[in-house]
C-alpha positions as CSV (number, residue, x, y, z in Angstrom):
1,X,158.0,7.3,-2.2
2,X,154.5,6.1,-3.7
3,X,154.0,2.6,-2.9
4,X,151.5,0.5,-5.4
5,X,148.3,0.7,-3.3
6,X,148.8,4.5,-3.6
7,X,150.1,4.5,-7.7
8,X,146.3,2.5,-8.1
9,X,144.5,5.0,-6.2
10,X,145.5,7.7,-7.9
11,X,145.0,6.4,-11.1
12,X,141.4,5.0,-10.1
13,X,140.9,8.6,-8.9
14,X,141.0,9.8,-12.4
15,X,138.9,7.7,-13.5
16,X,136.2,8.6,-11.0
17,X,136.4,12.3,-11.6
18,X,137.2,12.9,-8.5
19,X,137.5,16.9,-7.5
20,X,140.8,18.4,-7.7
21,X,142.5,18.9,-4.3
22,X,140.6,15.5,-2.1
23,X,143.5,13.8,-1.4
24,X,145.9,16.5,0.1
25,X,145.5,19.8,-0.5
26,X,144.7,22.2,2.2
27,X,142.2,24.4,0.3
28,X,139.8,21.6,0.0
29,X,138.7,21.7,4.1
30,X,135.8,23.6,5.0
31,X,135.4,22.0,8.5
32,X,132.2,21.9,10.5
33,X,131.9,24.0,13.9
34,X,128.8,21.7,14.8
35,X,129.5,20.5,18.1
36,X,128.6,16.6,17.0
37,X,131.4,17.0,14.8
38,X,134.4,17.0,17.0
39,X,134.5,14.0,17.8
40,X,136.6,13.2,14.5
41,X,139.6,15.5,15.6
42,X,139.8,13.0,18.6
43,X,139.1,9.5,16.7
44,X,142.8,8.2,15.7
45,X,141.3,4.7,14.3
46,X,138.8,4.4,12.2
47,X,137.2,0.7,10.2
48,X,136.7,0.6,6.9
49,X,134.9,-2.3,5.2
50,X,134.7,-2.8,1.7
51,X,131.8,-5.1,0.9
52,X,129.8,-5.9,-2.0
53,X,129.6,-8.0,-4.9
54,X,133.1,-9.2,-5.8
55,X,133.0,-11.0,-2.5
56,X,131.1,-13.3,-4.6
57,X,133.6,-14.5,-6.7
58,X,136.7,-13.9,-4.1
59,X,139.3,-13.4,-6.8
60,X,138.5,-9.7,-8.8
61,X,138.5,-6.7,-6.7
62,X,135.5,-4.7,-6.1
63,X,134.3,-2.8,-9.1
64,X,137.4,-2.5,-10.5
65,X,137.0,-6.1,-11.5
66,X,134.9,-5.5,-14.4
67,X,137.5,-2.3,-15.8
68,X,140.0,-3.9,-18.2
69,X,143.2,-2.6,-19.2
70,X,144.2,-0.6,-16.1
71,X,147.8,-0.1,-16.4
72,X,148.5,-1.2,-12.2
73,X,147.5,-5.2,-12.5
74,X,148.6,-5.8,-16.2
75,X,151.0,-8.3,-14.4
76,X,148.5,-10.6,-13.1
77,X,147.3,-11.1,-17.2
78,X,143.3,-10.3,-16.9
79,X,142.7,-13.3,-14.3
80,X,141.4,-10.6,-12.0
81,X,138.8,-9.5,-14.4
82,X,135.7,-10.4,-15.2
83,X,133.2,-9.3,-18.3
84,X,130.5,-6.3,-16.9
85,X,127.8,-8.1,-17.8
86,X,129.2,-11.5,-15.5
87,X,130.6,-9.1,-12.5
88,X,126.8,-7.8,-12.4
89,X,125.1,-11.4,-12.4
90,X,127.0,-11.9,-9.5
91,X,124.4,-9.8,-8.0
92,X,122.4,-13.2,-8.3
93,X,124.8,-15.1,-6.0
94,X,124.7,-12.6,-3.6
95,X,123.5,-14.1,-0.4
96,X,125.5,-13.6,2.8
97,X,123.3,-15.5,5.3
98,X,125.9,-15.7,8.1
99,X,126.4,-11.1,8.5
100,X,127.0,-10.5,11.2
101,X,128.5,-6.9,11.6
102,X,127.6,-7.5,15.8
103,X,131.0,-9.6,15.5
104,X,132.9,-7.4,13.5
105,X,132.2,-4.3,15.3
106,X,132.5,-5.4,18.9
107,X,135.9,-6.8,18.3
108,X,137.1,-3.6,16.8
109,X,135.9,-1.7,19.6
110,X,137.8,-4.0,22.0
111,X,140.5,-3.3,19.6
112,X,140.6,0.5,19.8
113,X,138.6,1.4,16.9
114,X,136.3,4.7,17.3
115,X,134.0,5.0,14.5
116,X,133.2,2.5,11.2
117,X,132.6,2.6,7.8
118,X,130.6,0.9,5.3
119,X,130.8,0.9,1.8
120,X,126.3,1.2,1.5
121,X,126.9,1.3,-2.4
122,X,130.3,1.1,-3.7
123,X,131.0,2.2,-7.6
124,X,129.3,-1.4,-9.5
125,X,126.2,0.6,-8.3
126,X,124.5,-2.3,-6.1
127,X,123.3,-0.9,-3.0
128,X,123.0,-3.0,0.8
129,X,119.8,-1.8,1.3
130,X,116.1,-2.1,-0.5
131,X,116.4,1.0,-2.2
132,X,113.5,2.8,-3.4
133,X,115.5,4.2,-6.2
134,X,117.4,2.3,-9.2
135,X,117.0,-1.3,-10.2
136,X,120.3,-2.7,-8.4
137,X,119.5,-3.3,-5.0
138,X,118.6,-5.6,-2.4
139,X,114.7,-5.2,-3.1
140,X,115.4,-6.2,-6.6
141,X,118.6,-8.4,-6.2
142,X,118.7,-9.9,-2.7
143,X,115.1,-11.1,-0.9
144,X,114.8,-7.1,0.4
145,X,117.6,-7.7,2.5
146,X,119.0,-4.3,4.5
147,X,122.7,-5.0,5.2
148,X,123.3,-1.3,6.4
149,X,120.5,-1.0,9.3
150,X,122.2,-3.6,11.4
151,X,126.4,-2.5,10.9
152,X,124.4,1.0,11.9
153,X,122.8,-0.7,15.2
154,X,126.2,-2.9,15.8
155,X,128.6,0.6,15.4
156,X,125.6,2.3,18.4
157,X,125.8,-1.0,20.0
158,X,129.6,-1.1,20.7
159,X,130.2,2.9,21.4
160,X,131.3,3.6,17.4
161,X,130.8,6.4,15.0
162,X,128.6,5.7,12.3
163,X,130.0,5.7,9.0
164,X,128.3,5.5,5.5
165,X,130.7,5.0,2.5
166,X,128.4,6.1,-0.7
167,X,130.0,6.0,-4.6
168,X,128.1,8.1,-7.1
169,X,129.7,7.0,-10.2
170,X,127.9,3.9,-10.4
171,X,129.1,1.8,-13.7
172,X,125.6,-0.5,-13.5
173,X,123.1,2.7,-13.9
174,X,125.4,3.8,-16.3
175,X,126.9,0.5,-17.9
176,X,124.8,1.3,-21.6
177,X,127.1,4.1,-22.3
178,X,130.5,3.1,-20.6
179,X,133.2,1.2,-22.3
180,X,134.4,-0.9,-19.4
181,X,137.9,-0.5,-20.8
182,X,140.2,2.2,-18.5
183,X,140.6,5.8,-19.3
184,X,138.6,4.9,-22.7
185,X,135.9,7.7,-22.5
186,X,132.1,6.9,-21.7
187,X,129.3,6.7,-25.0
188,X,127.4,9.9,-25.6
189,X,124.4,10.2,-23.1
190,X,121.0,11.3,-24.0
191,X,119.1,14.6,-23.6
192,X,117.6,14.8,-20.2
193,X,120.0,11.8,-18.6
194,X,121.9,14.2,-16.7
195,X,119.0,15.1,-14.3
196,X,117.6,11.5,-13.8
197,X,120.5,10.3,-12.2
198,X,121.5,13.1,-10.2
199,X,117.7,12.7,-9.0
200,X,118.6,9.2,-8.7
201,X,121.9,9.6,-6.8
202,X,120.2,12.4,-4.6
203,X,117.2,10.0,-3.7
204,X,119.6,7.1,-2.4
205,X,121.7,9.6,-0.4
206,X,118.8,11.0,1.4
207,X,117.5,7.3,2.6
208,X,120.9,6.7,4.2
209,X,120.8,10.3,5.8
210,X,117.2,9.9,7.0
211,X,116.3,5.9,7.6
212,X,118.3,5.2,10.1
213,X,118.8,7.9,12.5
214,X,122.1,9.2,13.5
215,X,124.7,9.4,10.8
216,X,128.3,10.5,12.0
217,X,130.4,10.8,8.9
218,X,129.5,10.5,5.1
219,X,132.3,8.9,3.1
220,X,131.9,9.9,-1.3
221,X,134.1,8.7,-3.5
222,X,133.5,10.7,-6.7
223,X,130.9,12.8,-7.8
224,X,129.0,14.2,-9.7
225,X,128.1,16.4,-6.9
226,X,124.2,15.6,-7.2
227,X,123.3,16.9,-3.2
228,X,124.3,19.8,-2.0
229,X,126.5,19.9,1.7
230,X,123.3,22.4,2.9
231,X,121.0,19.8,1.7
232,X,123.4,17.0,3.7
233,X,124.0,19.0,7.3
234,X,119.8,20.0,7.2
235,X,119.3,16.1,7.5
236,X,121.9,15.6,9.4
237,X,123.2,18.6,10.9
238,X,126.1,17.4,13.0
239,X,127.6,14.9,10.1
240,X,131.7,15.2,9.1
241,X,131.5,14.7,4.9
242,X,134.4,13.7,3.1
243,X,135.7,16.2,0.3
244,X,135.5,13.7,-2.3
245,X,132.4,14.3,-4.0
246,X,132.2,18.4,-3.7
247,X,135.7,19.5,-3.8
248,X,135.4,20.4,-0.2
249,X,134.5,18.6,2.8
250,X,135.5,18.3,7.0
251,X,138.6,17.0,6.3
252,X,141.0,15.3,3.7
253,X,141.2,11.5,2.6
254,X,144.9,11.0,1.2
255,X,144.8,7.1,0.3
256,X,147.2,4.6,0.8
257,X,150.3,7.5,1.0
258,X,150.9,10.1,3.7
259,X,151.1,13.4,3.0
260,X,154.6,15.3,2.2
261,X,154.2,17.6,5.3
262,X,151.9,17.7,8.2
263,X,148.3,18.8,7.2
264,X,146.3,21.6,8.8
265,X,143.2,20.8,10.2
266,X,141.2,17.1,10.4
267,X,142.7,14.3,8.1
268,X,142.6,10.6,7.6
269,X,144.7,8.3,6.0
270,X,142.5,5.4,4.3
271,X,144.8,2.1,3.8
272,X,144.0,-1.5,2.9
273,X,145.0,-3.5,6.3
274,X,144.7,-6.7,3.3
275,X,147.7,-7.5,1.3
276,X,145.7,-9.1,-2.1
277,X,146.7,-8.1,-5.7
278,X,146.0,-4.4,-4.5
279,X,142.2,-5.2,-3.7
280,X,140.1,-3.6,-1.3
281,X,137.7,-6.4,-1.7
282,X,137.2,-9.8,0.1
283,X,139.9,-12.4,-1.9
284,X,139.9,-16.0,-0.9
285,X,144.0,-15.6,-0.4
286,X,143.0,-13.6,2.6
287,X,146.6,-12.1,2.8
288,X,146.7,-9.2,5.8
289,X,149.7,-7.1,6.5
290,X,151.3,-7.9,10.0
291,X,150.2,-5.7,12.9
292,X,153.9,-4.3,13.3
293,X,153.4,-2.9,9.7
294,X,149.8,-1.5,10.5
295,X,151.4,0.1,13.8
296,X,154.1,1.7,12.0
297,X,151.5,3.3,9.6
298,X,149.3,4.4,12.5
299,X,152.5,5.9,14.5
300,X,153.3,8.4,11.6
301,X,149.3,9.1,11.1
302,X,148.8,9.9,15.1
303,X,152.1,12.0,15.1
304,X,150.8,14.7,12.1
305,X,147.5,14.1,14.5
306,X,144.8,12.6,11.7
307,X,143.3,9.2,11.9
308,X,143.7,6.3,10.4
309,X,141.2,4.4,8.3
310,X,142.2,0.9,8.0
311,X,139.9,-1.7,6.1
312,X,139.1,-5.3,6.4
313,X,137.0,-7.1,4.1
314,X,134.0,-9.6,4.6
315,X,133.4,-12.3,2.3
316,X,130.5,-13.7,0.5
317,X,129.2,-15.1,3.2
318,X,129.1,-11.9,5.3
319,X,132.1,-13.0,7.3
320,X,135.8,-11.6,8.1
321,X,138.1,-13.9,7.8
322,X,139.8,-15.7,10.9
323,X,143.2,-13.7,10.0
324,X,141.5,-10.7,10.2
325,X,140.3,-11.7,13.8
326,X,143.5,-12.4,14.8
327,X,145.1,-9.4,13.8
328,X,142.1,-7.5,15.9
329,X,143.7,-9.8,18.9
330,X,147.3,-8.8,18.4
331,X,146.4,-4.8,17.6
332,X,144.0,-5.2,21.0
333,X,147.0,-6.7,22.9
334,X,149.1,-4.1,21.7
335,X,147.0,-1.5,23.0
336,X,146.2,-3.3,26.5
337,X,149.9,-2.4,27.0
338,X,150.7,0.9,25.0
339,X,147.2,2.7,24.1
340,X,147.8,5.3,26.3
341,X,150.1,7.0,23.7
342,X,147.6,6.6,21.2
343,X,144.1,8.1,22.7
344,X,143.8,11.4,24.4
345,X,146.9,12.4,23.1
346,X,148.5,14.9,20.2
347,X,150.6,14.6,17.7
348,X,154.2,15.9,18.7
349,X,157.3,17.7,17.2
350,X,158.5,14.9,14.2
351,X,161.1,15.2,12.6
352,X,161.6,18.8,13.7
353,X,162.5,17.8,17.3
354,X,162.3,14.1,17.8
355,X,164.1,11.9,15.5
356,X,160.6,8.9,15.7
357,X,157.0,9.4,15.5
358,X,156.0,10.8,18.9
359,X,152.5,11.8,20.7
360,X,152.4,14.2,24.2
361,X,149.7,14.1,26.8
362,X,150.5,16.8,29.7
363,X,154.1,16.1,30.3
364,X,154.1,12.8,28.9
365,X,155.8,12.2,25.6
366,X,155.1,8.8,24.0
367,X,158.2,8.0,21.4
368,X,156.7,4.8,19.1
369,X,160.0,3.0,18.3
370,X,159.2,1.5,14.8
371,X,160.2,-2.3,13.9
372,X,163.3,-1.1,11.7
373,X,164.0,1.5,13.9
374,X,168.0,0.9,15.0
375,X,170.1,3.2,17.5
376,X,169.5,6.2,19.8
377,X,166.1,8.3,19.8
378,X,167.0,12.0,19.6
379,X,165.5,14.7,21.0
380,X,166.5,18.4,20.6
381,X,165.1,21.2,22.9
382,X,163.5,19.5,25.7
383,X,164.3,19.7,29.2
384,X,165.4,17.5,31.8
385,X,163.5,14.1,31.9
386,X,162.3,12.9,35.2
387,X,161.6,9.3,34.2
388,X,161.9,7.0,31.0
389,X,159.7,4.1,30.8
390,X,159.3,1.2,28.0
391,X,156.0,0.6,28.3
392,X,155.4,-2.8,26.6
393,X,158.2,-4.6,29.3
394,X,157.7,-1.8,32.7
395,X,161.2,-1.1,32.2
396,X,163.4,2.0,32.4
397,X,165.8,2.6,29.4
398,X,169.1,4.2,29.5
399,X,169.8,7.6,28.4
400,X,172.1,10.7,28.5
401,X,170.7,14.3,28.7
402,X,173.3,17.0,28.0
403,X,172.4,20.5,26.7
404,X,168.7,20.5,25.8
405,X,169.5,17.1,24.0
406,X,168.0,14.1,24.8
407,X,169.2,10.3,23.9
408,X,167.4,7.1,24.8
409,X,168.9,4.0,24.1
410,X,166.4,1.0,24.0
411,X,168.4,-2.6,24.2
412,X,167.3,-5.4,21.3
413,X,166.8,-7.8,23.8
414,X,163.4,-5.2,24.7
415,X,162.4,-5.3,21.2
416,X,159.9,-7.0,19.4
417,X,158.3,-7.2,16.1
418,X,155.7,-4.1,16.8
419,X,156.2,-0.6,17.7
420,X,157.8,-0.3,20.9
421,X,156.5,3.2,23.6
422,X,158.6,4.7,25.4
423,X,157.0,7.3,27.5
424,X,159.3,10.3,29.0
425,X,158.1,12.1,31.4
426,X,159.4,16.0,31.8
């Protein structure tokens, strides 16, 4: 079933163009062999942070704030929308003097987080760094700030990936012939418009890939298509690129809904770890899913073996919010006790054999007991156990073996409000 963050993203997908067969299709991976790449296979968590000019006004979402008229927020009467022309002067405001990505970055490391990603220009068109193209940037809207050199330094600093999230829509390049109303098609464009902002596009695209060394993974969200992949991997040659710009790409980006069935070959699941109007933006209600729900998510990611790609969202000021933070504490304390089912481990047989979510290492099965989760876990096929284990509490749980069929039994008063391990050894 489709929840609402994932109705809104598909809509929002058709509005960016984006290529047929991104989210979850199989024919749209073309994965890398470079040996820099593998890393992503390996990942499981991922941080996405969606930052930009919204965070200004705390109460429209990013970009989609100035698009009227779309069908998934008609119940909230226009109050999260703002005119183009006043979501742009926000650009004005814009002045986070207290960024610090250092914070944000070390205490998702300590969290379990492998690799980071920042949304550089997101699709209002104004980009974190003194851009030598376009004239919506932080040379011509923001002292000549560069908020993407020090996240890049923080993500080397703490042992992350580096991430770049990069739109090519862009609705302030193109705001004289768009109608800021959804699904109401763009103006006519002149003769010779076409090449300019590809050339644009392609300009901003190769300062990320070549001004700040390194660049692990390259996040689009759209197209048009104005750099080629060959162009991407000659400046960086071991980067993963997300599908959603070319049609094809390292791996596929279903958003805010799992797939139907298992995918083949490297995935990621990009979800909102905020729980405001649908927004992937900084708003001032700062509402955050609990870390039992983000768990859940995570245990059915790990167990198809993709990642997850959850996102937080700095405000104006350049800052997470404290609720953030302490969901960081509670995901870190989880994974104190129960990481070891999470890294350096594979997805395992769910639903075929095992009735939860379940990862293997070696002999080691890891069975993550969701927070609804109520009787037995059944497993089919699978030999005698030699010991059962309940990680969170260094306990053994009962259980029956008879014929190739498992059954644990874990008692409520060992449960708690996240996803409870337990690890069987064969």
């Amino acid at each position: 079933m489709k929840t609402g963050f994932a109705n809104n993203a598909d809509d929002q997908h058709a509005v960016l163009s984006m290529p047929a067969g991104t989210a979850g299709e199989t024919e749209a991976v073309r994965r890398t062999e470079h040996p820099d790449s593998q890393w992503f296979a390996h990942a499981k968590l991922g941080l996405f942070l969606h930052w930009g000019l919204s965070s200004v006004h705390g109460g429209v979402d990013l970009s989609w704030g100035m698009i009227k008229g779309t069908r998934y927020d008609k119940h909230l009467g226009g109050r999260n929308k703002l005119d183009s022309s006043d979501y742009f002067a926000l650009a004005n405001r814009f002045d986070p003097r207290n960024y610090d990505p250092e914070k944000w970055v070390s205490e998702a490391s300590r969290s379990g987080f492998k690799y980071a990603v920042l949304t550089t220009k997101h699709h209002e068109g104004y980009a974190l760094w003194p851009s030598a193209y376009g004239d919506f940037n932080t040379a011509t809207h923001g002292q000549g700030q560069d908020y993407v050199k020090p996240f890049v330094d923080a993500c080397r600093n703490n042992g992350l990936k580096v991430g770049l999230y990069y739109s090519p829509p862009d609705w302030h390049y193109n705001r004289d012939y768009m109608s800021f109303q959804y699904r109401i098609p763009e103006k006519p464009k002149p003769e010779g418009w076409e090449e300019q902002f590809h050339a644009y596009l392609r300009g901003q695209i190769e300062e990320l890939l070549t001004q700040y060394g390194k660049i692990d993974l390259l996040f689009f969200d759209g197209g048009p298509p104005a750099i080629t992949i060959e162009r991407i991997r000659e400046l960086q040659p071991g980067i993963v690129v997300n599908p959603r710009m070319h049609g094809t790409g390292d791996y596929l980006t279903p958003e805010c809904k799992l797939p139907e069935s298992k995918p083949e070959g490297w995935w990621e699941l990009c979800e909102n770890w905020t729980d405001s109007w649908g927004s992937w933006g900084y708003m001032k209600e700062e509402k955050y899913r609990s870390t039992g729900y983000i768990l859940g998510r995570l245990a059915k990611v790990l167990t198809w073996d993709g990642n997850y790609l959850l996102n937080m969202a700095p405000n104006a000021n350049g800052e997470l919010p404290e609720i953030a933070y302490m969901r960081l504490k509670e995901l870190k304390a989880w994974m104190d006790l129960c990481g070891e089912a999470v890294f350096g481990t594979v997805g395992g047989p769910h639903p075929g054999q095992s009735s939860v979510p379940v990862t293997r290492r070696g002999d080691a099965w890891y069975f993550f007991l969701l927070p609804h989760h109520e009787g037995f876990i059944r497993v089919q096929g699978v030999g005698q156990p030699k010991q059962i284990q309940l990680l969170w509490v260094e306990q053994e749980a009962a259980s029956s073996y008879v014929d190739g069929q498992l059954m644990i039994e874990v008692a409520d008063t060992f449960r708690t409000e996240l996803v409870d391990i337990v690890k069987v050894q064969f």
